[in-house]
C-alpha positions as CSV (number, residue, x, y, z in Angstrom):
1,X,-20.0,-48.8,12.3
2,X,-23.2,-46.7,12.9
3,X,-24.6,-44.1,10.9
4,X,-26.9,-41.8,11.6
5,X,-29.6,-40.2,8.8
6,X,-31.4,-37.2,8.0
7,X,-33.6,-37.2,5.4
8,X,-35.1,-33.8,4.4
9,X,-37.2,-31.8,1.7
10,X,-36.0,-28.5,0.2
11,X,-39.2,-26.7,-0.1
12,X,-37.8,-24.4,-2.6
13,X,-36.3,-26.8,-5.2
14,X,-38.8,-29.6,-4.3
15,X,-35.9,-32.1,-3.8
16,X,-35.2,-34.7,-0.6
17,X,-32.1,-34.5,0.7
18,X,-30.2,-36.8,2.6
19,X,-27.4,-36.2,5.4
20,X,-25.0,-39.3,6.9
21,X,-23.2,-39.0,9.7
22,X,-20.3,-41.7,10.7
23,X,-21.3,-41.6,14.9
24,X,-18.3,-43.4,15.8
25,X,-15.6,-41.1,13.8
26,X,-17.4,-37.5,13.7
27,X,-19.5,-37.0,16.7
28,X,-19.9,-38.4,20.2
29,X,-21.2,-37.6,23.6
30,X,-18.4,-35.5,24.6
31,X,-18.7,-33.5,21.7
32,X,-20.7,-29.7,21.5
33,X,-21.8,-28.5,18.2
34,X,-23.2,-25.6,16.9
35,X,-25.0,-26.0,13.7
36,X,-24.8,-23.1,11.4
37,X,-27.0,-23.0,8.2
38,X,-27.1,-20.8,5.2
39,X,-30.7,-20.8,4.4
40,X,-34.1,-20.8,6.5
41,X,-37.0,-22.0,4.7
42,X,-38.8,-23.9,6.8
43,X,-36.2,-25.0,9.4
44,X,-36.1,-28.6,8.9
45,X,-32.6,-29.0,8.0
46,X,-31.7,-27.3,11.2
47,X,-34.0,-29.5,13.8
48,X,-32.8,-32.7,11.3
49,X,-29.3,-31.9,13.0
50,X,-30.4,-31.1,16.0
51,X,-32.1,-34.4,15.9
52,X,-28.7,-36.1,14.9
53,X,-26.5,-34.3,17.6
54,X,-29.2,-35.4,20.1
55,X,-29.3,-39.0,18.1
56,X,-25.6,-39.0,19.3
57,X,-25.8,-37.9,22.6
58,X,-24.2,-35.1,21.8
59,X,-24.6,-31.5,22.9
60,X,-26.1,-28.8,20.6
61,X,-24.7,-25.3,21.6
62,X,-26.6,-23.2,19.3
63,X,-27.7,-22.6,15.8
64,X,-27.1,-19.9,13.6
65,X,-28.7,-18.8,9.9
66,X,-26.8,-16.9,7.7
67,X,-29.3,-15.3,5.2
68,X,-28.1,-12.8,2.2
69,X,-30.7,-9.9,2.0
70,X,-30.2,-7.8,-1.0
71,X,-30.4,-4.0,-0.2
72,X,-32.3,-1.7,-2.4
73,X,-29.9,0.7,-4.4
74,X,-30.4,4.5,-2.9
């Protein structure tokens, strides 16, 4: 079986992070992904998985950042 692997830092906890997908069972080249993330620090999550999609001759569709701003009371 091949796997692919993204290794990453988290700039704001100063931790690497690793990511393993199973090519074979969870992406191919048929499939189109959109990659959604729930942080933007520095963006190197997001190109590690684009980097994986492409790795899999898969097609990347778009991306998408969720961030949480906090208002300010009024």
């Amino acid at each position: 079986m091949q796997f692919l692997l993204l290794r990453y830092i988290v700039i704001l906890k100063n931790v690497t992070n690793t990511i393993v997908v199973s090519e074979k069972n969870f992406i191919n080249e048929e499939d189109k992904v959109l990659i959604i993330d729930d942080f933007l620090a520095n963006g190197q999550a997001v190109l590690g998985l684009m980097e994986i999609v492409n790795q899999a001759r898969a097609t990347t569709v778009g991306v998408g950042i969720l961030v949480e701003k906090k208002l300010p009371r009024w």
